[in-house]
C-alpha positions as CSV (number, residue, x, y, z in Angstrom):
1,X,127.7,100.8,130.3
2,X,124.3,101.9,129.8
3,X,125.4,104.2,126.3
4,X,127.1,101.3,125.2
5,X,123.9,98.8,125.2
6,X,121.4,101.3,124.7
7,X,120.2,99.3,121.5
8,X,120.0,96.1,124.2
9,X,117.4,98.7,126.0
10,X,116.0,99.3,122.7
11,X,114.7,95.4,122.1
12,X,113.7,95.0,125.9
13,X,111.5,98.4,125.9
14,X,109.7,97.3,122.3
15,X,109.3,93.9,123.0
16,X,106.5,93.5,125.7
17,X,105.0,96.3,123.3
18,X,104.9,94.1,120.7
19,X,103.8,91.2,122.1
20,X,101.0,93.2,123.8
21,X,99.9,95.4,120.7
22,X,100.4,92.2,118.5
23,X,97.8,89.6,120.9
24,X,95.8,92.6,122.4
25,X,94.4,95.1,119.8
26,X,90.9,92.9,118.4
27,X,90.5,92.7,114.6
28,X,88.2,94.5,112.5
29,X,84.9,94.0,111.2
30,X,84.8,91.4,108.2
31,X,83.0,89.1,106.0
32,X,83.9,85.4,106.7
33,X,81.1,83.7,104.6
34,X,78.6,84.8,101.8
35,X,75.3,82.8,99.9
36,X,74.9,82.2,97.6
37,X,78.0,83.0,95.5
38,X,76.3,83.0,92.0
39,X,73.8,86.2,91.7
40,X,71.6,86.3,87.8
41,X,70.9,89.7,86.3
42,X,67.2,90.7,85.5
43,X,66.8,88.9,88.5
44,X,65.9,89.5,92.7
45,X,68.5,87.5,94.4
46,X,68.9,87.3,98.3
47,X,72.7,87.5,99.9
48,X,73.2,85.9,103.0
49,X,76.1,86.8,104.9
50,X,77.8,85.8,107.8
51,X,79.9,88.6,109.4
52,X,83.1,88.4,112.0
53,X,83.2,90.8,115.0
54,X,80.2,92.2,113.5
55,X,77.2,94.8,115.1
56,X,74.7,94.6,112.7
57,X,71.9,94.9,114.9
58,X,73.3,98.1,116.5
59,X,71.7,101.4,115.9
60,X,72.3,102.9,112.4
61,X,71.2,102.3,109.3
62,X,73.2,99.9,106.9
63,X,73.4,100.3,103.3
64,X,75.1,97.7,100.8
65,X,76.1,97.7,97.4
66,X,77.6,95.6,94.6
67,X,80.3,97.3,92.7
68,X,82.6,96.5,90.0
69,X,85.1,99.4,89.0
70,X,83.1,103.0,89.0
71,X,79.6,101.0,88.9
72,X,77.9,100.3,91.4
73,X,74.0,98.9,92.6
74,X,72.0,99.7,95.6
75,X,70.7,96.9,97.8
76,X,66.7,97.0,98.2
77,X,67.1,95.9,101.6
78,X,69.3,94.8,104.0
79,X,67.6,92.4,106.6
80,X,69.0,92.1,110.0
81,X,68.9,88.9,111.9
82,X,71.5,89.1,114.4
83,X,74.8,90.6,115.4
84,X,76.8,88.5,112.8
85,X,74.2,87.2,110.3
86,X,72.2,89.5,107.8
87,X,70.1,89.1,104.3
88,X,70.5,91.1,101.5
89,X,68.0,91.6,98.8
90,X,69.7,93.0,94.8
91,X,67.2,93.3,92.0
92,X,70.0,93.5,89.7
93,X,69.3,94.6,85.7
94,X,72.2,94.0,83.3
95,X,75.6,95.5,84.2
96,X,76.5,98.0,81.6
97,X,79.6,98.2,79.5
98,X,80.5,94.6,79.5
99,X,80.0,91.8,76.7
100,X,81.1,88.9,79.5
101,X,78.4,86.4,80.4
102,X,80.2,86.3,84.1
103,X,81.3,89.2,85.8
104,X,83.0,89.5,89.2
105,X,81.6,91.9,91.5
106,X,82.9,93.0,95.2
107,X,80.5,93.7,98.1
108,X,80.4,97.0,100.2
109,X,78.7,97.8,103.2
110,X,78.1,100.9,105.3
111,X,77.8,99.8,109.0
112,X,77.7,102.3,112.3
113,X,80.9,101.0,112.9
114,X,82.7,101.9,109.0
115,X,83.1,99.9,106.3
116,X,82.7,96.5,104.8
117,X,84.6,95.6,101.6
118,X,84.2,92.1,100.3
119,X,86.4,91.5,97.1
120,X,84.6,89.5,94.2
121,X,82.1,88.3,96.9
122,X,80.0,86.8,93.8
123,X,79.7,86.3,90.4
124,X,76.9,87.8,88.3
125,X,75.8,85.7,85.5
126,X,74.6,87.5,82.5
127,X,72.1,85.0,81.1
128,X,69.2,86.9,80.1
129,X,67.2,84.0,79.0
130,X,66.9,83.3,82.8
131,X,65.4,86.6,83.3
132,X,62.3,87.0,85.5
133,X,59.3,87.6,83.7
134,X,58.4,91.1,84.0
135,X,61.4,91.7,86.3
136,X,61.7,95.8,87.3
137,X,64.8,96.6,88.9
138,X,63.9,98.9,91.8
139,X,67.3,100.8,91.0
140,X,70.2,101.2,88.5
141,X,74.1,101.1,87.8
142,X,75.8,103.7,88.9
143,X,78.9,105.5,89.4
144,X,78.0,108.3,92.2
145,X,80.6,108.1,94.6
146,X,79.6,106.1,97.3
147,X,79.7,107.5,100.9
148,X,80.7,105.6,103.9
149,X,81.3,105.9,107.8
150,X,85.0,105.6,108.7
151,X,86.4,102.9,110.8
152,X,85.4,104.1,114.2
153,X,87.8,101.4,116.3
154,X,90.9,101.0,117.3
155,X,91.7,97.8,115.6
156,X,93.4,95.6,113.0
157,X,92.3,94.9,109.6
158,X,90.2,92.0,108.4
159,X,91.8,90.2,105.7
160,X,90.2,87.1,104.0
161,X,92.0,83.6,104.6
162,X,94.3,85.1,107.4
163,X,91.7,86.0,109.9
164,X,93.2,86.1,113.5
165,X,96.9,84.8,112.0
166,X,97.6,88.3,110.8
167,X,99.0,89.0,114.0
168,X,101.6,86.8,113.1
169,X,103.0,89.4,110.8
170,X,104.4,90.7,113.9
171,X,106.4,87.6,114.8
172,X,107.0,86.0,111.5
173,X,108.2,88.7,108.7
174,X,110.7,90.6,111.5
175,X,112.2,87.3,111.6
176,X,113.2,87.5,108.4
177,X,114.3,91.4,108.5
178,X,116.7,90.2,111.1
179,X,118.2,87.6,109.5
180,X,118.9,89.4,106.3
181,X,120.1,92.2,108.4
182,X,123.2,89.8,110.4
183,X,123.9,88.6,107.4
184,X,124.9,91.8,105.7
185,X,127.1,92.7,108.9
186,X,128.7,89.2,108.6
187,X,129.7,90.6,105.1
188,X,131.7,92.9,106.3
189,X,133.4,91.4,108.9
190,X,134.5,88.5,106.0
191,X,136.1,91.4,104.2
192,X,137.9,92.4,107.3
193,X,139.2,89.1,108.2
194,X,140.3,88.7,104.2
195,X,141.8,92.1,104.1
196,X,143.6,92.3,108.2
197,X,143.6,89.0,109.4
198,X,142.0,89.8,112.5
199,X,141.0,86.8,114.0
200,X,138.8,88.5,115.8
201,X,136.7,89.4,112.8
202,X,136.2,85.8,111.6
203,X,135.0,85.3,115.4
204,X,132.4,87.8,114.5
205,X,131.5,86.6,111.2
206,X,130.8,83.2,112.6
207,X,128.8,84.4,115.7
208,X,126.5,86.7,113.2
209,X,126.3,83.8,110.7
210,X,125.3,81.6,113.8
211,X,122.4,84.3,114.6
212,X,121.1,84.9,111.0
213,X,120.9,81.3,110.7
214,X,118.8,81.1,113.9
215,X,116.2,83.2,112.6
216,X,116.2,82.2,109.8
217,X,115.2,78.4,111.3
218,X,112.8,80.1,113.3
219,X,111.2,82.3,110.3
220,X,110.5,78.9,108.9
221,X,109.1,77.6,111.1
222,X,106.2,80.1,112.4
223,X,105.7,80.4,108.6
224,X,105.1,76.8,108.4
225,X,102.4,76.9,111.2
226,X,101.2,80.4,109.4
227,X,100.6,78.2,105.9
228,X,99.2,75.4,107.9
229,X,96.2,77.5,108.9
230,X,95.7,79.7,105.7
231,X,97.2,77.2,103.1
232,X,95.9,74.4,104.6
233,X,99.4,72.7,104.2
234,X,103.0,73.4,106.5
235,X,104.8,73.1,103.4
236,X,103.1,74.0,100.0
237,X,106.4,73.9,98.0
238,X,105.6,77.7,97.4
239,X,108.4,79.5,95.3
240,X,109.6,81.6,98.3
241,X,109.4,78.8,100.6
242,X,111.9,76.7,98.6
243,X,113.8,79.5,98.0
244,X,114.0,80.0,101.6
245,X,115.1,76.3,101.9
246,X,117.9,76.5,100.1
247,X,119.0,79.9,101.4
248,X,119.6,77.9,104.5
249,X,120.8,75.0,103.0
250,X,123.3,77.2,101.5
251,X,124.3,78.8,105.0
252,X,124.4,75.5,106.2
253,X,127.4,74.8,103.9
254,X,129.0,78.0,105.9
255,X,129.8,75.4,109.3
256,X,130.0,72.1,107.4
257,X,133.6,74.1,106.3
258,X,134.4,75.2,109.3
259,X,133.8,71.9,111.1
260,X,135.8,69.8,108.1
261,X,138.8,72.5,107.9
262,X,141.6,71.5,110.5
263,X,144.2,74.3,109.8
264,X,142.9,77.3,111.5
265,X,143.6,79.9,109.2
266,X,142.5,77.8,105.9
267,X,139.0,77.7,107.8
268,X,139.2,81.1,108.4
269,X,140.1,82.4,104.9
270,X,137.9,80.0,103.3
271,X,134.8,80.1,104.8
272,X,135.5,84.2,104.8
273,X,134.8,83.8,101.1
274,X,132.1,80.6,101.2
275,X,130.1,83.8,103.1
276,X,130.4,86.5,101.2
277,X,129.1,84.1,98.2
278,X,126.2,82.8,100.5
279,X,125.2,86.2,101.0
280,X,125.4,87.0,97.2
281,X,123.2,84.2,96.2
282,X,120.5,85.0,99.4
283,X,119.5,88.1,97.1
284,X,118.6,86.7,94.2
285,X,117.2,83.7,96.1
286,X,114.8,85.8,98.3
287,X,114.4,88.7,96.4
288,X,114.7,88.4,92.8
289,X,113.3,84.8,91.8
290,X,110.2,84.8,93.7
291,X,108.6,88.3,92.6
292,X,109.0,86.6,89.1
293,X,107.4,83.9,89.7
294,X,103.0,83.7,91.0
295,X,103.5,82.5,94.7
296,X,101.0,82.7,97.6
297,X,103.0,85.2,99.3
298,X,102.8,89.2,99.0
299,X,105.2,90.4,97.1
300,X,106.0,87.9,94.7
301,X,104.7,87.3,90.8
302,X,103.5,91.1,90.5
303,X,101.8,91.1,94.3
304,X,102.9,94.1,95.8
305,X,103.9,93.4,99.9
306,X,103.6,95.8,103.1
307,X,101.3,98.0,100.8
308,X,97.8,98.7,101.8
309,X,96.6,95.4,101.3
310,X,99.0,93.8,103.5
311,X,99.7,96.8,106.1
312,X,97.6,99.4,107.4
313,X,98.5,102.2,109.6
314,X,97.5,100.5,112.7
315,X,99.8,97.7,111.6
316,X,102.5,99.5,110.8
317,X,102.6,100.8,114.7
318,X,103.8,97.8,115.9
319,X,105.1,96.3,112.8
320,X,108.1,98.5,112.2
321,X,109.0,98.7,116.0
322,X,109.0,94.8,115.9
323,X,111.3,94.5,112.9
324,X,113.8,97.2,115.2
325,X,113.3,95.2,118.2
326,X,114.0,91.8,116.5
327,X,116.7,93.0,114.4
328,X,118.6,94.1,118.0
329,X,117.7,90.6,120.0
330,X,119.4,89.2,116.7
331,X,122.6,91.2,117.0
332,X,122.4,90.9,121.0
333,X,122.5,87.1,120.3
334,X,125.2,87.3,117.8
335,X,127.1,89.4,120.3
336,X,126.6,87.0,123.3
337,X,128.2,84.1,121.3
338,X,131.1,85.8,120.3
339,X,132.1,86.8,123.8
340,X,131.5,82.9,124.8
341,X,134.2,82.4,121.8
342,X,136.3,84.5,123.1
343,X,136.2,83.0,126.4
344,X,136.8,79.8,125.2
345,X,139.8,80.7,123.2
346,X,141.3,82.5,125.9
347,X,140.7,79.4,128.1
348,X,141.6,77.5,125.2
């Protein structure tokens, strides 16, 4: 009994990891907040920045710089004021190589406990007519490579927007792993019923169909509570969120048949086929058509997801055992409604 529902053991066993690793493991240093956000060249100009899960005023020294590509610009001085709030002070000459009049530069800081990285944390403005009057820049552009602590935690990254939601990678994208993954296996079990007439397969199909679409409900919804507290919306009509929509609108379709068809085996043939076209259309809906398109979510209109800007290797620890773990409650649940459907026909 045990060999049989060893991938049952699997989802119990990775679960409580998951929830534990996903709620317990703190975040990482960031930058939640930085003043002002428009910095003038041939000028001294004072950053004040508000830090999350910060030490500043722990021992070690703390260097800053502004960078943009391979250059990059000391700060003078970086002035402490508290765990989470420091100053710091650029006197910034002209950038070099560039014609703009703006130019976006990111922040970096060297704390005791690793790095800082702020992306396009201000913008410089070239205007030299603003310049200070005998302004000397107590240093220069460069492109030295800059040195830095490593991460010395044991934590999550820090991501702009997302802030402490990012754990909700954990509970939000397996969801949709899951669902994708029932799906395919419903597939298969349409071609069976279409090739042997097993009953028995179209039991399956239905049960699996039953599950995806479960998770599927439930992927939209945590991602609606996700957007509501990065997006500032639930629904933002996002491309992938309407493609999404109607992925499930189009499943939906899958037991308006079933409960409209009277003759048993009609139902069974033709919703056999509605699925395996569902399933067809779910690729291009989910897959194709929102990567060509700009969209708020990773991996669509040239946004790369699950690279090192969405994952890092602390995330991936619990990530990838979540997406096995959901992926076996999904077929577990699948697997409990077919046996109910077989009770009931046997009953029946």
């Amino acid at each position: 009994m045990v060999k049989l529902a060893w991938w049952k053991w699997v989802a119990i066993i990775i679960m409580p990891y998951v929830i534990l690793m996903g709620f317990m493991v703190p975040l990482g240093q960031g930058i939640v907040n930085i003043n002002p956000f428009i910095v003038k060249s041939l000028n001294t100009n004072t950053l004040t920045i508000t830090g999350y899960n910060t030490r500043f005023n722990s021992e070690g020294k703390i260097k800053a710089w502004l960078r943009q590509g391979e250059w990059h610009l000391e700060a003078d001085q970086v002035l402490v004021q508290d765990e989470r709030h420091a100053s710091l002070v650029f006197s910034i000459p002209v950038f070099p190589d560039s014609m703009q009049n703006q130019v976006d530069l990111s922040l970096v800081m060297d704390t005791p406990d690793g790095p800082l990285v702020l992306p396009s944390a201000v913008s410089l403005s070239q205007d030299v007519a603003h310049a200070t009057p005998g302004f000397q820049a107590a240093g220069q552009w460069s492109k030295e490579m800059l040195t830095v602590r490593e991460e010395s935690n044991f934590n999550y990254p820090f991501r702009n927007i997302l802030g402490e939601t990012i754990r909700n990678t954990y509970f939000h994208v397996p969801l949709w792993f899951a669902m994708v993954m029932v799906f395919m296996f419903s597939v298969y079990y349409s071609y069976r019923y279409l090739r042997f007439k097993e009953i028995q397969d179209e039991w399956k199909t239905e049960s699996l169909v039953a599950a995806g679409v479960l998770f599927g409900i439930l992927g939209t919804v945590t991602g609606a509570i996700w957007a509501r507290f990065t997006w500032g919306a639930f629904w933002s009509f996002d491309v992938k969120q309407n493609m999404t929509a109607i992925s499930l609108l189009i499943y939906g379709g899958y037991f308006l048949i079933r409960s409209n068809l009277g003759d048993p085996d009609a139902r069974a043939r033709i919703s056999s086929i509605y699925n395996i076209f569902a399933f067809v259309l779910l690729i291009p809906l989910i897959f194709i058509i929102p990567r060509r398109f700009d969209s708020l979510h990773p991996g669509s209109g040239g946004n790369p997801a699950f690279g090192s800007q969405d994952l890092d290797n602390t995330m991936r620890l619990v990530f990838y055992p979540a997406v096995i773990a959901y992926i076996c409650i999904a077929f577990w649940i699948s697997q409990i409604r077919y046996r109910i459907k077989l009770l009931y026909n046997k009953i029946d």
